[in-house]
C-alpha angles and dihedrals in degrees: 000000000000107000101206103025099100093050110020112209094206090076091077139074091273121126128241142192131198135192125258139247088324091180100047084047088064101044104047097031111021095038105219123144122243114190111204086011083283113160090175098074088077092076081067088082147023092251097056096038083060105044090050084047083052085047095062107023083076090057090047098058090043094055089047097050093052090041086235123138127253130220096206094206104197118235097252107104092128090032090113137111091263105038084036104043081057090061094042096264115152120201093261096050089045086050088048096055096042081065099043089050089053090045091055087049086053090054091050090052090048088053105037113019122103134159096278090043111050107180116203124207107225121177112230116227136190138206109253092241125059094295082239114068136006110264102155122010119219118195114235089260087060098049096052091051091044099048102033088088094063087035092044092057101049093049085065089061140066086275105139095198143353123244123197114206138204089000101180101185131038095226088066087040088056096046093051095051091043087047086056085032083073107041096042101250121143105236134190127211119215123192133203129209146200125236087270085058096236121113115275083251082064090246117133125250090240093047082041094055104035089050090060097038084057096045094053104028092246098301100153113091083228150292143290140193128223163169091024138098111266075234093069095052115011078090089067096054090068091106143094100216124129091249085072091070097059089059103101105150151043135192106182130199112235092228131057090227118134114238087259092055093043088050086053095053131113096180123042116242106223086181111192123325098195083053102049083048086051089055094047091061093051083053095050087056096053085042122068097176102043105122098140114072134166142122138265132199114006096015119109123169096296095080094038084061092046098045087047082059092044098057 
């Protein structure tokens, strides 16, 4: 039974971290390769199982030693038909490890969750393209069909909710929500954008927002931003308008590289963690309602520990 999914904490004032680019840590320093960009392949073997329990273990303590809530965001963003079926995934193995990730998340609560520091277990989900750029655009009808089975999955375990990450188009944001719409399961919509803020389909982050929010009837328990700088965006939150209020959470990217420049690199660029704390409490001023905070690519715990001082 999924301990948070009928009253989600995370609608509060309560502040939550999250980790950081868990992918592009274990990459670059913890030298694992990750096939696809596929983190979930590590719940294959005892090696990779620790050193994900190692992972977030470390967000975990930090989260503990400054009282502050965790979202536990399970390691399954390419853990769908398309991204799995590359790597020879059928539908009932993928179903199998969106449960054992969430499994794993469910370890890390029992060791680590008391009554200052409340962790909720969130299923990470992907867009079915790169996360960067359009390459093939779903209608809203075909999202939903092509994303109920993760979702479906998770929805069957102690998930308390369900996040969508690096969403690059509002049609596929529609069909997710509509897909946990169905089962009963709280989603969140998260939305990346490019160096101009605006979605990679040029649509801007309000319009983005307030589509989704009319084709569902509001169903998601609110948005996100990620995978980009606080620099690209933070332009477009100069404004008093209601959309602003739905905006709860932001995973930010270490560099101010744009995606393209991100995809190009050989080295990651962990930019500076003291100055991307520095712009999350400038966030944190133009969104009332921002309690959830964490990073995205190229952030390790280094900046989670800088923004929580920040803040």
């Amino acid at each position: 039974m999924a301990k948070y999914r009928e009253s989600l904490p995370l609608i509060s004032d309560e502040i939550f971290i999250t980790d950081g680019g868990l992918e592009t840590t274990l990459i670059f320093h913890e030298h694992f390769d990750l096939p696809q960009f596929a983190a979930f392949i590590l719940l294959e073997n005892d090696k990779g199982r620790n050193a994900l329990l190692k992972y977030f273990r470390k967000y975990a303590s930090i989260a503990r030693d400054h009282g502050l809530g965790l979202v536990l965001e399970s390691p399954t963003w390419r853990a769908n038909s398309k991204w799995g079926g590359l790597l020879g995934y059928s539908e009932e193995s993928l179903a199998r490890i969106n449960r054992e990730a969430i499994n794993l998340l469910v370890q890390i609560r029992t060791e680590y969750e008391n009554d200052k520091t409340r962790m909720v277990i969130s299923g990470c989900l992907g867009p079915k393209g790169s996360g960067y750029v359009i390459e093939e655009k779903m209608s809203p009808d075909q999202a939903e069909q092509y994303h109920q089975a993760q979702i479906t999955a998770f929805s069957e375990t102690e998930a308390d909710l369900v996040s969508a990450y690096t969403l690059t188009y509002a049609e596929e944001a529609i069909g997710v929500a509509l897909a946990a719409k169905s089962v009963k399961m709280p989603i969140v919509i998260g939305f990346t954008v490019e160096t101009d803020g605006k979605l990679p389909s040029g649509q801007k982050i309000k319009d983005a927002i307030n589509a989704v929010d009319k084709a569902t009837d509001n169903y998601p328990a609110y948005y996100m931003i990620n995978c980009a700088h606080p620099t690209h965006f933070i332009e477009a939150l100069h404004s008093n308008e209601s959309w602003k209020q739905r905006i709860r959470a932001v995973r930010a990217n270490a560099s101010i590289m744009s995606h393209a420049e991100l995809d190009e690199a050989e080295q990651l660029d962990d930019g500076n963690p003291t100055e991307l704390g520095s712009h999350f409490k400038e966030l944190r001023a133009l969104l009332d309602n921002l309690n959830i905070i964490g990073g995205c690519c190229g952030t390790d715990h280094r900046h989670i520990e800088a923004i929580c001082k920040a803040i």
